[in-house]
NUTOR-695710 format. One record per residue: residue number from 1; residue in three letters; z, y, x of N, C-alpha, C in turn. Coordinates in steps of 0.02 Angstrom, whole numbers, plus 50000, padded with zeros to 5 digits. Layout:
! residues N
- n	res	nz	ny	nx	caz	cay	cax	cz	cy	cx
- NUM	ala	Z	Y	X	Z	Y	X	Z	Y	X
...
! end
This chain:
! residues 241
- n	res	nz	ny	nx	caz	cay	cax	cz	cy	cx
- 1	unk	49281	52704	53348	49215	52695	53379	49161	52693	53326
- 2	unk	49112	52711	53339	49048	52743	53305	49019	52677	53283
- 3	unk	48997	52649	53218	48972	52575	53211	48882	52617	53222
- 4	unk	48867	52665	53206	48799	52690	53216	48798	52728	53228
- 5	unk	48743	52745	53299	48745	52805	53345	48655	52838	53327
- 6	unk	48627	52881	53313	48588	52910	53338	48571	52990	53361
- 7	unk	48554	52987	53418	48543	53038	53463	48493	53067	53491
- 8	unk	48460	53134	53461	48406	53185	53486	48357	53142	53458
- 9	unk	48367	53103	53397	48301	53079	53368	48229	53098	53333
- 10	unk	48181	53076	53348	48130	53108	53318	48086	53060	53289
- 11	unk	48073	53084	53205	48019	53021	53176	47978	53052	53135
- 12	unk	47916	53023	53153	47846	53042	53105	47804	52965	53109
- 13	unk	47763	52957	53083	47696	52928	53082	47636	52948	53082
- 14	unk	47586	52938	53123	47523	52907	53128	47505	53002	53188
- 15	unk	47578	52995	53219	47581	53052	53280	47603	53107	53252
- 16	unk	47611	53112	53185	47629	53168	53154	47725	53183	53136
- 17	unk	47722	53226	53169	47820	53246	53181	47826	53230	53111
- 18	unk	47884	53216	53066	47917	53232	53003	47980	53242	53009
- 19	unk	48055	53234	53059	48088	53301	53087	48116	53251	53151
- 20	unk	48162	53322	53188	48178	53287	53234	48239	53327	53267
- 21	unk	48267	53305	53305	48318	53330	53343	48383	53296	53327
- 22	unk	48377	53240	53280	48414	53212	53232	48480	53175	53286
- 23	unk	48529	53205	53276	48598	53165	53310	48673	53174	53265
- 24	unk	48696	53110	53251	48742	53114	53223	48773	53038	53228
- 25	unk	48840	53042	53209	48887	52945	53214	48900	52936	53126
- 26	unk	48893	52866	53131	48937	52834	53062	48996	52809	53091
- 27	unk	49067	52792	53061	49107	52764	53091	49132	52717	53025
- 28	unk	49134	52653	53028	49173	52608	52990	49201	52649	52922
- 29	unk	49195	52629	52869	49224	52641	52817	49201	52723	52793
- 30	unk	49149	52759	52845	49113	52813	52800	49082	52805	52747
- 31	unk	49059	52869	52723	48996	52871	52665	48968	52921	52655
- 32	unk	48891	52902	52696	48862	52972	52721	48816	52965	52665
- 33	unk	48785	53009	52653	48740	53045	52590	48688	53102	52645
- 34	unk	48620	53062	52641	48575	53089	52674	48531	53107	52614
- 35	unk	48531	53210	52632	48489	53230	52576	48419	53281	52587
- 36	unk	48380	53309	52556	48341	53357	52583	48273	53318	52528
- 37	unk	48237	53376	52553	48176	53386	52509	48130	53328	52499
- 38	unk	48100	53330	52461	48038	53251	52484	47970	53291	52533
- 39	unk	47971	53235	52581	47940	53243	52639	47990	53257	52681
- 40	unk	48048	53263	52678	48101	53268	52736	48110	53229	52816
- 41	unk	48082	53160	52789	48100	53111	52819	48149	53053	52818
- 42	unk	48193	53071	52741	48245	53043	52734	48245	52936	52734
- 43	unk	48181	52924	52701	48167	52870	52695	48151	52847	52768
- 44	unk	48099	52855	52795	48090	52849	52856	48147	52838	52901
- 45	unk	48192	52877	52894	48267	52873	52950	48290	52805	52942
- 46	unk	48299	52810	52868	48319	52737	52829	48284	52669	52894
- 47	unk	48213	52688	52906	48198	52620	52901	48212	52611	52981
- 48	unk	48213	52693	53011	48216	52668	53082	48290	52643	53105
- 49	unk	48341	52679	53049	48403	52640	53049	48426	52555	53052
- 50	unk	48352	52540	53019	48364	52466	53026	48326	52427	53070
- 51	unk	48286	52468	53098	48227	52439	53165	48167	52423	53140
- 52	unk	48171	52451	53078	48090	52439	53033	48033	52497	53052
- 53	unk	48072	52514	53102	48025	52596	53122	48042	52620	53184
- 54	unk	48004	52623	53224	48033	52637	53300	48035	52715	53315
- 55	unk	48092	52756	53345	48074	52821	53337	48014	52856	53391
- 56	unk	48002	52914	53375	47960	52931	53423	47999	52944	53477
- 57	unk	48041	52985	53477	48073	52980	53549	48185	53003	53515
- 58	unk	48199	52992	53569	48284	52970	53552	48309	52891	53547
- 59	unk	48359	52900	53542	48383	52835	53527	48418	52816	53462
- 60	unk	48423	52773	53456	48460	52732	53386	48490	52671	53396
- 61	unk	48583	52684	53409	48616	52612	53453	48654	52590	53382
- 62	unk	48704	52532	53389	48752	52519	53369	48821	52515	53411
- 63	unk	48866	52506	53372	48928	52503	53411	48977	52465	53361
- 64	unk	49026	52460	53398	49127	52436	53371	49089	52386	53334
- 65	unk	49048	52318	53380	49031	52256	53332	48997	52241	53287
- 66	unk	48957	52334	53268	48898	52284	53223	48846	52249	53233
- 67	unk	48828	52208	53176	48783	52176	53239	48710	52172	53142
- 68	unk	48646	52168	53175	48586	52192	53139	48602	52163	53080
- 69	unk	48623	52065	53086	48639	52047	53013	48703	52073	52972
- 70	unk	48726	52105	52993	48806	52132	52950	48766	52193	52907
- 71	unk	48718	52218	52908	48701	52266	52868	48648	52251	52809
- 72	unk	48692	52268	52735	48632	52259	52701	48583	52317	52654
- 73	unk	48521	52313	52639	48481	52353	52623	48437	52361	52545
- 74	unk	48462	52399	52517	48423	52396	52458	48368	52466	52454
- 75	unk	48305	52430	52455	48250	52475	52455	48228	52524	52376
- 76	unk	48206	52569	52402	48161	52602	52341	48127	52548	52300
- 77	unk	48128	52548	52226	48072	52492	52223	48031	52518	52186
- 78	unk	47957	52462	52181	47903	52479	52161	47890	52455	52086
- 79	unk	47840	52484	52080	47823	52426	52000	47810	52379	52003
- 80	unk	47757	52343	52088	47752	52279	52075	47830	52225	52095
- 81	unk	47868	52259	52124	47942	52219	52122	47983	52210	52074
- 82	unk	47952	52268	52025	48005	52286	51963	47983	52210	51913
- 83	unk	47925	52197	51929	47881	52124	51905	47881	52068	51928
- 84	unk	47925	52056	51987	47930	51996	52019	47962	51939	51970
- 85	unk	47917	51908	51975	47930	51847	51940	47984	51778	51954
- 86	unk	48029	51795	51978	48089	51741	51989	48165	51765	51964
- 87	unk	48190	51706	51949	48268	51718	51911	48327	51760	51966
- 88	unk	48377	51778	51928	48397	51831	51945	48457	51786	52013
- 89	unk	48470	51722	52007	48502	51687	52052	48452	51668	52110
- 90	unk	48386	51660	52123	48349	51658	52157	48329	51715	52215
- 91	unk	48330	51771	52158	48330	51820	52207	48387	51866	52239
- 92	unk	48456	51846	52230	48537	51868	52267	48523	51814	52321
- 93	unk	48505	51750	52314	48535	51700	52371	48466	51724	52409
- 94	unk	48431	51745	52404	48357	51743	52439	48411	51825	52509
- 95	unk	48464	51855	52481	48498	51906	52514	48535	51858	52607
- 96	unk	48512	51794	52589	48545	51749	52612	48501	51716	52686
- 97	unk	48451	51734	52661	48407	51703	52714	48413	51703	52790
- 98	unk	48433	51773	52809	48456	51784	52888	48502	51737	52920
- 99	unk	48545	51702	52867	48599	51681	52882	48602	51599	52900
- 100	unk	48545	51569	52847	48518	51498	52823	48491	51469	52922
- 101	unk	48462	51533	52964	48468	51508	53049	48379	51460	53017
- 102	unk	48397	51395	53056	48357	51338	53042	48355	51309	52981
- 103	unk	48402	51305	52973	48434	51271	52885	48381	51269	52826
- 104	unk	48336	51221	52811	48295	51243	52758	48348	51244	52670
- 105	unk	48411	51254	52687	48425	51240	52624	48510	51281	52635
- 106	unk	48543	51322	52572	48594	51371	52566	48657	51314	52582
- 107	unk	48703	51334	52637	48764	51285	52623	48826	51293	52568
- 108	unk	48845	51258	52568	48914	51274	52503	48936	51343	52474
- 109	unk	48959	51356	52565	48988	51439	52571	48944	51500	52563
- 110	unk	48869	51497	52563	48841	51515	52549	48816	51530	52483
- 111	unk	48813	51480	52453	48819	51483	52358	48869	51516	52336
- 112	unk	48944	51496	52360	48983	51534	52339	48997	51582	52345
- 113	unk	48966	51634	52405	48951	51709	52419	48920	51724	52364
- 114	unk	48852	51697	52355	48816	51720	52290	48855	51738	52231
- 115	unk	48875	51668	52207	48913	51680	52167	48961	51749	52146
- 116	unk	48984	51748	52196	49052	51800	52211	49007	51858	52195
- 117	unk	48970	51886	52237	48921	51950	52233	48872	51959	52180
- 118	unk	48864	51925	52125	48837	51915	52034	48905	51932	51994
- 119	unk	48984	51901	52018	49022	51911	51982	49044	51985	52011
- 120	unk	49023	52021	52074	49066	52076	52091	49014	52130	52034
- 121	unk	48945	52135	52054	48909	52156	51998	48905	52149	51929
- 122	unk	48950	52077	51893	48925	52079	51826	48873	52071	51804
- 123	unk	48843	51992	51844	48786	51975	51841	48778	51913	51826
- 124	unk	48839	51866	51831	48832	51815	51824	48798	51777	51765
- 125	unk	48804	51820	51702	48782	51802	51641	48689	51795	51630
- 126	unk	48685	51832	51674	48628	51854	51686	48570	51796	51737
- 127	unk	48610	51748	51769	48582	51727	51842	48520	51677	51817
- 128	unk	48507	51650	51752	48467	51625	51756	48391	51655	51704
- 129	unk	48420	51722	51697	48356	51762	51678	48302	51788	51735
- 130	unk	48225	51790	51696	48191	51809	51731	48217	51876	51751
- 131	unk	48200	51909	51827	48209	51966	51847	48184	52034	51823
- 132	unk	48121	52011	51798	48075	52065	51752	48081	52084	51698
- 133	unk	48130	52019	51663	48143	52057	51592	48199	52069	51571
- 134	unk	48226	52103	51641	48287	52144	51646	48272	52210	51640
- 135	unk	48327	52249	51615	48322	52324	51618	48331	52348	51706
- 136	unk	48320	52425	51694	48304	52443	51765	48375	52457	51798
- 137	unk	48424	52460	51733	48494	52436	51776	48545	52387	51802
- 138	unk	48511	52316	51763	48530	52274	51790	48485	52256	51845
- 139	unk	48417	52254	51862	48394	52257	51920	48432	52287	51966
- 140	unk	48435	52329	51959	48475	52369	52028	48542	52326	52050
- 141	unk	48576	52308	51983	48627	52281	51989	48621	52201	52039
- 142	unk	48572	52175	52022	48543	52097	52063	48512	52131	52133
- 143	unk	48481	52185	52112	48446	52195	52202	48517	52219	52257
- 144	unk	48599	52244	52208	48635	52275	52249	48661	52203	52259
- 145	unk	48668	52152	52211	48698	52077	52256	48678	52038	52301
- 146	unk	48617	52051	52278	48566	52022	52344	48585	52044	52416
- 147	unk	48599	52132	52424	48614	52161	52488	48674	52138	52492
- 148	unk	48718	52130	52447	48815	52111	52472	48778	52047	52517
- 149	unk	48765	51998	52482	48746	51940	52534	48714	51969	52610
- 150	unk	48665	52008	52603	48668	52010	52672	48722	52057	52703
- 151	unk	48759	52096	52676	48805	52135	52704	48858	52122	52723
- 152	unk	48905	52142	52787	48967	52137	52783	49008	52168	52801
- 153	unk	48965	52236	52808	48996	52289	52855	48959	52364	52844
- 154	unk	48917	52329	52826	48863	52406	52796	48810	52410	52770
- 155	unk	48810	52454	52705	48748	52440	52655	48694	52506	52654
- 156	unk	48637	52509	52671	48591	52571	52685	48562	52578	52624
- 157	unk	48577	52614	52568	48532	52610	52504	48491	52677	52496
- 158	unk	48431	52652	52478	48376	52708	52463	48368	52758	52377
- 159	unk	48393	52795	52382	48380	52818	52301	48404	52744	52255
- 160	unk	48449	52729	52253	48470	52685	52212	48484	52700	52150
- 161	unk	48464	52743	52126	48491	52769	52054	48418	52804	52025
- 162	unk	48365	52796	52056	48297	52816	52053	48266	52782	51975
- 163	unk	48262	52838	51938	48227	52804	51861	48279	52784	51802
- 164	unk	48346	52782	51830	48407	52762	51795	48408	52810	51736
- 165	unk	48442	52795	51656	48483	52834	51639	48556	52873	51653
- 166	unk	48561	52912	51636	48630	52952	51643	48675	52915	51653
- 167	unk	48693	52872	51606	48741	52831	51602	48761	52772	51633
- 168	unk	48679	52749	51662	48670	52693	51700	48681	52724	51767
- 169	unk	48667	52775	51773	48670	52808	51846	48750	52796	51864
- 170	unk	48779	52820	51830	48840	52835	51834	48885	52780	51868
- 171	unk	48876	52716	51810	48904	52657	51832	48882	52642	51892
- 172	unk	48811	52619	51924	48789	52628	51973	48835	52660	52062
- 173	unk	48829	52721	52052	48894	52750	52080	48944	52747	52081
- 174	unk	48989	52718	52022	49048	52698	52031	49051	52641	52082
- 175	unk	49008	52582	52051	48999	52526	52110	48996	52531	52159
- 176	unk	48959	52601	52185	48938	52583	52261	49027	52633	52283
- 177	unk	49040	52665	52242	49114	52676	52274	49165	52645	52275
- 178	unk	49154	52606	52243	49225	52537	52249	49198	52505	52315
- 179	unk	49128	52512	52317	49117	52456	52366	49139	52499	52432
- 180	unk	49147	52557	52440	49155	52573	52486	49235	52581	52508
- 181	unk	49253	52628	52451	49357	52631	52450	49365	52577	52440
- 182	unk	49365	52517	52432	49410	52460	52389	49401	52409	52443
- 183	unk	49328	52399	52448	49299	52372	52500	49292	52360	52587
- 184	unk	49301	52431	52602	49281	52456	52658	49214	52448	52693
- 185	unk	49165	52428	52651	49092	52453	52667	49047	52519	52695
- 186	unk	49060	52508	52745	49019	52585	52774	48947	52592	52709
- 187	unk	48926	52655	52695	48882	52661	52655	48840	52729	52679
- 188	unk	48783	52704	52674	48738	52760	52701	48666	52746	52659
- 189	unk	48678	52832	52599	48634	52835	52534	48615	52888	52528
- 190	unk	48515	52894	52532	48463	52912	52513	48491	52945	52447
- 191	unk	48478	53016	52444	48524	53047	52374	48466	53094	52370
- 192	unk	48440	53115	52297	48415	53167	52292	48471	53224	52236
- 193	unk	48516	53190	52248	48582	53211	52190	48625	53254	52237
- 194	unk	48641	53300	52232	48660	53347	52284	48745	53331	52248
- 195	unk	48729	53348	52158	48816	53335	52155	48840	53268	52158
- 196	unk	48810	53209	52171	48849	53160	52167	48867	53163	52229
- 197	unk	48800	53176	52288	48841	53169	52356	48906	53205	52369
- 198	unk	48902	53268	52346	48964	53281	52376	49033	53255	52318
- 199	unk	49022	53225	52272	49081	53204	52240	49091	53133	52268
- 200	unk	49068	53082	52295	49080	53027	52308	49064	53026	52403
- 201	unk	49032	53046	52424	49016	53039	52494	49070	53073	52543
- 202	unk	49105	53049	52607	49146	53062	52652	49097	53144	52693
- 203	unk	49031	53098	52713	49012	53143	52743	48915	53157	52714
- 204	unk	48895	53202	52748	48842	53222	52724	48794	53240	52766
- 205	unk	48722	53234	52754	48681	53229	52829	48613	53278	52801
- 206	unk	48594	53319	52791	48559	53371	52766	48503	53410	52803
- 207	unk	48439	53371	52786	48376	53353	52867	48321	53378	52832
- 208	unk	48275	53419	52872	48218	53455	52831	48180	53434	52926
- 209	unk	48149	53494	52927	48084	53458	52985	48134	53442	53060
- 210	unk	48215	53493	53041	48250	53468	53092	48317	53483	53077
- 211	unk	48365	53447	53076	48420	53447	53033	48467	53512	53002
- 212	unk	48479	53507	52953	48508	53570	52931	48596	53559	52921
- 213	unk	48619	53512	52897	48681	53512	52916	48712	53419	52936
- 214	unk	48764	53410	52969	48803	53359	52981	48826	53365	53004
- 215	unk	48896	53342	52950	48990	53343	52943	49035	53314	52882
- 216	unk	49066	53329	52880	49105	53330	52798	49086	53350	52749
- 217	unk	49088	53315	52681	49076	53356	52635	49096	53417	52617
- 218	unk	49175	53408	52646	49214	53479	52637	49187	53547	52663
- 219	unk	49174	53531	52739	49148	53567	52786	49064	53582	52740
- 220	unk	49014	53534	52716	48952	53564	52686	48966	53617	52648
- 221	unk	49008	53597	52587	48996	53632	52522	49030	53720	52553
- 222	unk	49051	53721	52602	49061	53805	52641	49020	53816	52675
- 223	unk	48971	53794	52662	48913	53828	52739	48866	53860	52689
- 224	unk	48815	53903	52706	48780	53942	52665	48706	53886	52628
- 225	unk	48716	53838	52673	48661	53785	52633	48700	53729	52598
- 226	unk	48730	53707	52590	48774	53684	52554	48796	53734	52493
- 227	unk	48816	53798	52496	48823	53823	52425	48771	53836	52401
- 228	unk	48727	53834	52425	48641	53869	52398	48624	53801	52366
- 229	unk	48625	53721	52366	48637	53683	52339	48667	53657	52289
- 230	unk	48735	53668	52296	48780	53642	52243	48760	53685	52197
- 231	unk	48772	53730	52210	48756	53795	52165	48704	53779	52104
- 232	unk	48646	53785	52155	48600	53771	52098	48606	53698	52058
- 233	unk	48623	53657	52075	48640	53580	52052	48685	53593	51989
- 234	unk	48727	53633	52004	48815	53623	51968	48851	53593	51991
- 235	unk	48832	53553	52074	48882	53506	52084	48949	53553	52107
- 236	unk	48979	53512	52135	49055	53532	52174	49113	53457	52193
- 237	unk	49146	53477	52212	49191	53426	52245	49242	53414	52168
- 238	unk	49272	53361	52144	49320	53361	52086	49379	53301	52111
- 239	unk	49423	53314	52069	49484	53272	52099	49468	53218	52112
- 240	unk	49408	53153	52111	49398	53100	52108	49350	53098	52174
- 241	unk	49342	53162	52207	49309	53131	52256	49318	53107	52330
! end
């Protein structure tokens, strides 16, 4: 059963289409890789995925038990976030808040989630540095623990590898694939990386003013827009994916 359904969707702002016809399922333990041009709409989907954006017309359900708090979200970020001024343990448990209900204060099990999600990142060393005068890959690394806390079933990440080095990129991606094989985290990632998607992603979602492909990666990289992609990228599918 489909944990996310949307069907004949259409999203723009301020009345203006940016694409539509959009229908496709996630099912438990995927990893879809939504790609296409800037101005696509890809961000936007993102947000109506999480109810931060209402579509213009279609629908956008859930299913097989998820429920809004099981999903967590790491946004594009800005420069003034890249500057936020609080320690790096402040802002993972702050991943926590949905959960806290009435509670003005984190319970036991709650700390120790934190905890857990600094040590799954390799952050713990880190928890009582300011956030800002971290590099831009351990940020990512605290903004991806922050989402484990709110996550428990599915993580929506936006260009998460946006500004990274090579190398930082890399690790980056490895993480979010453990988190997904090892884990079983449904994952659904904002890519402007055509070869990583198809080396790490199950499936692939490929959306311009109205969708151009969604299926398998296998099934993409044979369709005539899919090789017109990889192609130019260099990507391709390799034993690790």
């Amino acid at each position: 059963m489909a944990q996310l359904i949307c069907d004949d969707v259409t999203l723009g702002y301020e009345g203006k289409t940016v694409t539509e016809h959009l229908s496709f399922s996630v099912n438990a333990g995927d990893y879809l890789c939504i790609v296409g041009e800037n101005g696509a709409g890809k961000s936007t989907l993102i947000k109506a995925l999480l109810g931060l954006k209402s579509p213009m017309s279609g629908s956008i359900s859930t299913g097989d038990g998820l429920k809004a708090r099981e999903i967590g979200y790491l946004p594009q970020q800005t420069e003034v976030q890249k500057d936020f001024p609080a320690c790096v343990r402040e802002i993972v448990m702050s991943g926590l808040l949905n959960k806290c209900g009435l509670r003005p204060f984190y319970s036991k099990e709650q700390k120790a989630l934190a905890e857990k999600q600094m040590e799954r990142m390799n952050i713990t060393s880190l928890s009582k540095r300011c956030y800002r005068e971290l590099s831009g890959g351990q940020q990512q690394r605290v903004l991806l623990a922050r989402a484990l806390c709110a996550a428990e079933k599915m993580l929506l990440l936006d260009e998460p590898v946006a500004g990274l080095d090579p190398k930082v990129t890399k690790e980056m991606y490895e993480l979010i694939n453990k988190l997904n094989r090892e884990d079983g985290i449904t994952v659904i990632m904002v890519s402007h990386d055509i070869s990583a998607a198809v080396k790490y992603a199950s499936h692939i979602l490929h959306i311009s003013h109205t969708p151009l492909f969604f299926g398998t990666k296998e099934d993409y990289i044979k369709t005539d827009i899919g090789r017109t992609f990889t192609e130019n990228t260099g990507g391709g599918v390799d034993g690790n994916a």
